[in-house]
C-alpha positions in Angstrom: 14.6 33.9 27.0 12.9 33.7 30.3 10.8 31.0 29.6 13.8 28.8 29.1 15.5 29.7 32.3 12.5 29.2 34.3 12.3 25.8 32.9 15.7 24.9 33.1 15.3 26.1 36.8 12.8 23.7 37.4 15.3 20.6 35.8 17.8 21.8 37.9 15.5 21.4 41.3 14.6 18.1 39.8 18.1 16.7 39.3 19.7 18.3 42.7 17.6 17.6 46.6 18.7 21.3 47.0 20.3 24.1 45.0 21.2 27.6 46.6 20.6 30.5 44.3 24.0 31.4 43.7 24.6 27.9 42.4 21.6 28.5 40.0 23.1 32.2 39.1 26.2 30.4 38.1 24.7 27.4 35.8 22.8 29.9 34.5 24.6 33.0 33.7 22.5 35.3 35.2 22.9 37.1 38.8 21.3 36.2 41.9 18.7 38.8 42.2 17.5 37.4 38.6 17.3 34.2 40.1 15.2 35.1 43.0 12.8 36.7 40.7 12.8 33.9 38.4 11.9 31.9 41.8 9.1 34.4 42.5 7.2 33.4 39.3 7.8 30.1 39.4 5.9 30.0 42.9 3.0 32.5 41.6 2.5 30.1 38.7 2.0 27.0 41.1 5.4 25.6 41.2 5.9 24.4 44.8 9.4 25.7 45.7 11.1 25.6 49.1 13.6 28.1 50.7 15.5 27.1 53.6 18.0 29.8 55.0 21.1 29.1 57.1 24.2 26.1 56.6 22.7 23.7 54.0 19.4 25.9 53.0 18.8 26.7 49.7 16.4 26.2 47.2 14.6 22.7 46.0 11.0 21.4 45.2 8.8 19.8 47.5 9.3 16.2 47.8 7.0 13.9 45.4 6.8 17.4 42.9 6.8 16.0 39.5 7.2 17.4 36.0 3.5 15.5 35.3 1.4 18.2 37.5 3.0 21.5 35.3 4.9 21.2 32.2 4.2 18.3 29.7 0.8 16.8 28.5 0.1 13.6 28.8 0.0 12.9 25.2 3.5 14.7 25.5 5.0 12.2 28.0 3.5 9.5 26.1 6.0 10.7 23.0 8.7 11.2 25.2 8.6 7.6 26.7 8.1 5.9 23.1 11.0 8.0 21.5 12.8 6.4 24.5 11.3 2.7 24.0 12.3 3.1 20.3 15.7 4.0 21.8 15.9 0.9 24.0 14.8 -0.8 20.8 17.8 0.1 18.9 20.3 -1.6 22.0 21.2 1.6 22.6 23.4 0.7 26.0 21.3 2.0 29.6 18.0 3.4 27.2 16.0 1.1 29.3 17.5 2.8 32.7 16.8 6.1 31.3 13.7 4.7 30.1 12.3 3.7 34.0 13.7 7.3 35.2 11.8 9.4 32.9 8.5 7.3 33.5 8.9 7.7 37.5 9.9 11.2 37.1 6.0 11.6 35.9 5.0 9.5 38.3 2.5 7.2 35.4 3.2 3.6 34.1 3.8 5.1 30.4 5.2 2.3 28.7 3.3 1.8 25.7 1.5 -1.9 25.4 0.2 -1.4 21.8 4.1 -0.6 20.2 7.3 -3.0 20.5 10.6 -2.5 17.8 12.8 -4.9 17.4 15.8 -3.3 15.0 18.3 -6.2 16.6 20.1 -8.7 14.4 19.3 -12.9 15.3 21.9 -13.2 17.7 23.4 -11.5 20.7 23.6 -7.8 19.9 26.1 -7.8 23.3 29.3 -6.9 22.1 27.5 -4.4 19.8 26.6 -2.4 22.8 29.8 -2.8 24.7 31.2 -0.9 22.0 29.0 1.6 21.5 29.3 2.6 25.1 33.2 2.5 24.7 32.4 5.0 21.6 30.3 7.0 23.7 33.4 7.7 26.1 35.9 7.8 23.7 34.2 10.6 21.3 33.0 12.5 24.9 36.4 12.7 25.9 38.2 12.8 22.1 40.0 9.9 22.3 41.6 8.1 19.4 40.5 4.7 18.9 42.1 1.5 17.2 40.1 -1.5 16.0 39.9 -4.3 13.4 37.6 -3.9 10.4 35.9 -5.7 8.1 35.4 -4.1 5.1 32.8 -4.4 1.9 36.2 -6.2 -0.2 36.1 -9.0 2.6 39.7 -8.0 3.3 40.7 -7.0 7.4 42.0 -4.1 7.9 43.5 -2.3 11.0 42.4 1.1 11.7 43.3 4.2 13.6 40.4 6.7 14.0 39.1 9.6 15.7 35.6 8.9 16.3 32.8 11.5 15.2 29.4 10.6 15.6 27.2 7.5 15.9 24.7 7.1 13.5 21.5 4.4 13.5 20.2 3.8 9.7 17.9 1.6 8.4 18.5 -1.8 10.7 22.3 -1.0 11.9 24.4 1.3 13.9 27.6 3.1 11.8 30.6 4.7 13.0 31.5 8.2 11.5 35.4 9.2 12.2 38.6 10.5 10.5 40.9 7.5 9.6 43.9 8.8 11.0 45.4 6.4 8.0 43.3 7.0 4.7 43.4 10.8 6.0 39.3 11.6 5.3 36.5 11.2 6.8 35.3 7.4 7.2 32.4 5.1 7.6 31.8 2.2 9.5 29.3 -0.1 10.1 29.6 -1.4 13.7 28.7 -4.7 13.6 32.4 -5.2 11.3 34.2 -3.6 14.0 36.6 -6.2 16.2 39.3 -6.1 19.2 38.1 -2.2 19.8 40.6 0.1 22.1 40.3 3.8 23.3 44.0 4.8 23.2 45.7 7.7 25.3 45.9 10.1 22.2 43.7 13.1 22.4 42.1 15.0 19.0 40.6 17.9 18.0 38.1 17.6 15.1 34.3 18.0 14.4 32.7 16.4 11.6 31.4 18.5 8.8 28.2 20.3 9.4 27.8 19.1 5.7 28.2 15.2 6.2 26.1 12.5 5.0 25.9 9.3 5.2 24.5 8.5 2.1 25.7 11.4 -0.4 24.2 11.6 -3.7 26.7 10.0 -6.2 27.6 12.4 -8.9 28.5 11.8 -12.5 32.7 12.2 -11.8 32.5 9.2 -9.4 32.8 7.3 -12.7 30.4 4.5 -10.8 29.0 1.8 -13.3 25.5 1.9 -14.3 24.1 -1.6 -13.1 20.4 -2.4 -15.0 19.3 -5.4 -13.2 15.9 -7.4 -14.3 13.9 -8.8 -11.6 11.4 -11.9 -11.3 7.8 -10.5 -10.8 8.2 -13.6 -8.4 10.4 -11.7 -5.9 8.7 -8.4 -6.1 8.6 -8.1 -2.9 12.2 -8.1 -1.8 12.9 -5.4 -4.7 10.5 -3.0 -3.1 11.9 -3.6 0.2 15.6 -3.1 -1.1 15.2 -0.7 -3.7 14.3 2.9 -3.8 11.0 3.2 -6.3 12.1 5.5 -8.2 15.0 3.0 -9.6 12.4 0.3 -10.4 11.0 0.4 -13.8 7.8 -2.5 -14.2 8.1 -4.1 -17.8 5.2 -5.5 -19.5 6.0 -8.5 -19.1 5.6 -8.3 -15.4 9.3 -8.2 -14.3 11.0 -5.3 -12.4 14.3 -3.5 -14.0 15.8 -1.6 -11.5 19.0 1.1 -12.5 21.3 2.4 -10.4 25.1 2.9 -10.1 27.4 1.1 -7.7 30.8 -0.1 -7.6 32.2 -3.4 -9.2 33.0 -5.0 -5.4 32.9 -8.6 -3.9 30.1 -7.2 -1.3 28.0 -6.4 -4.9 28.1 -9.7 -6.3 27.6 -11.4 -3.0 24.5 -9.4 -2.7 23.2 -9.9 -6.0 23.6 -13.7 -5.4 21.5 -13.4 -2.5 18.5 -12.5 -5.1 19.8 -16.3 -6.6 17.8 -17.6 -10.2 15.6 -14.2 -9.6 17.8 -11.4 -10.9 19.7 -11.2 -14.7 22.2 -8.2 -14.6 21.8 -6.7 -18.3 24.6 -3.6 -17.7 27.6 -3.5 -17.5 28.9 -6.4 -19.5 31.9 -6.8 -17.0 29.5 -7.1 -14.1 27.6 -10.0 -16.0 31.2 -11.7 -16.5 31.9 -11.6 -13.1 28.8 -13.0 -11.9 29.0 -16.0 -14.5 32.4 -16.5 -13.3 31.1 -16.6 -9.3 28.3 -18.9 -10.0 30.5 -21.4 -12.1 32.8 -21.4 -9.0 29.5 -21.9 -6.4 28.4 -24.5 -9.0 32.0 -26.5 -9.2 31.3 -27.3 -5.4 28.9 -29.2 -5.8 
């Protein structure tokens, strides 16, 4: 559509001091003489745009032009900015460069004073970003990676994976990539991921357009059914950690929550974290293993 290339036109000046035509014709796909008429509106519509002819003429905006005075609103570049601040937020590695760029490209102090988000873990999130920038390059160029993993059993694993796509749910940042081992697709969280190296090999593989990262579990995964009963005392931390529509309130004030999950060390870890304020009813086997867990905790001391 023309609308598109005129504003991609206008990018382009913004991105480049100067830009002849026929270097516009070709990131464009379009010939020159569509160019210059593209140019034609542009100027009739206000945009100020300056031809030079001869050895290093071409095309380019007046100097101090910004996208402020004839594209966005400012409520627009007010979302723009925050999207990036909730970028930055996520340690997203050179958000806050990207962040200063766009807010000098409009020429306005837009960072917002009333919003800050925090999603970083207590501690230095620093080697978190170093290797999500080394992802970056690595799934750019299709390089397969090899890193150390620790995984929900608590066991370390080495792994050999052609990295996907990066993916930032609920509080964390998760690696999606083919395990070059397990031969499927794989998930993993990044803040598990150790000793992390872009090897030499090259691939050629996109993820599936049907990929989630959270699929629906279906009766054939033969997952147990856990029912759980909750304290009305820690009410609070169910909501935040459950979906409502698994919590059930009794009438005797305390919570049963239903859902299925598998029988791993990562489970009971996490149920013990809920400590005196959570009874598992079903499955019998999960109750054993919990009894069997605390007995241990309790032998220590």
């Amino acid at each position: 559509m023309q609308i598109d290339r005129l504003i991609q036109i206008i990018f382009l000046l913004l991105s480049h001091e100067n830009m002849t035509a026929k270097q516009l014709a070709g990131e464009l796909c379009v010939s020159t003489r569509t160019i210059y008429r593209d140019i034609n509106i542009l100027s009739v519509a206000g945009i100020p745009i300056l031809s030079q002819k001869g050895y290093g003429g071409g095309l380019s905006l007046v100097q101090g032009f910004s996208l402020d005075k004839s594209y966005f609103t400012q409520a627009e570049q007010t979302n723009i900015v925050q999207a990036l601040q909730i970028l930055k937020s996520s340690n997203y590695p050179d958000a806050d460069k990207l962040l200063n760029k766009v807010a000098g490209l409009f020429s306005h102090h837009l960072h917002s004073q009333w919003l800050e988000i925090d999603f970083s873990c207590w501690g230095s999130p620093e080697k978190e970003r170093s290797n999500i920038t080394a992802l970056e390059r690595a799934m750019i160029n299709h390089y397969v990676i090899t890193f150390t993993y620790l995984n929900t059993e608590l066991s370390v694993t080495q792994q050999r994976v052609e990295p996907l796509k990066l993916i930032f749910k609920s509080h964390a940042w998760y690696l999606v990539g083919y395990s070059q081992t397990r031969e499927e697709i794989r998930t993993y969280k990044m803040s598990r991921i150790r000793e992390l190296q872009i090897t030499n090999q090259l691939f050629d593989r996109a993820l599936p357009e049907d990929f989630s990262l959270t699929p629906a579990y279906r009766e054939e995964d033969n997952l147990p059914v856990f029912r759980l009963r909750f304290s009305e005392k820690i009410a609070y931390k169910v909501y935040d950690e459950f979906q409502e529509q698994y919590i059930q309130r009794l009438d005797d004030g305390t919570l049963e929550v239903t859902f299925r999950y598998r029988l791993s060390d990562w489970t009971f870890l996490y149920l013990l974290s809920f400590g005196e304020y959570v009874e598992i009813i079903e499955p019998v086997e999960a109750r054993t293993i919990l009894k069997e867990k605390a007995r241990k905790i309790f032998s220590m001391y």
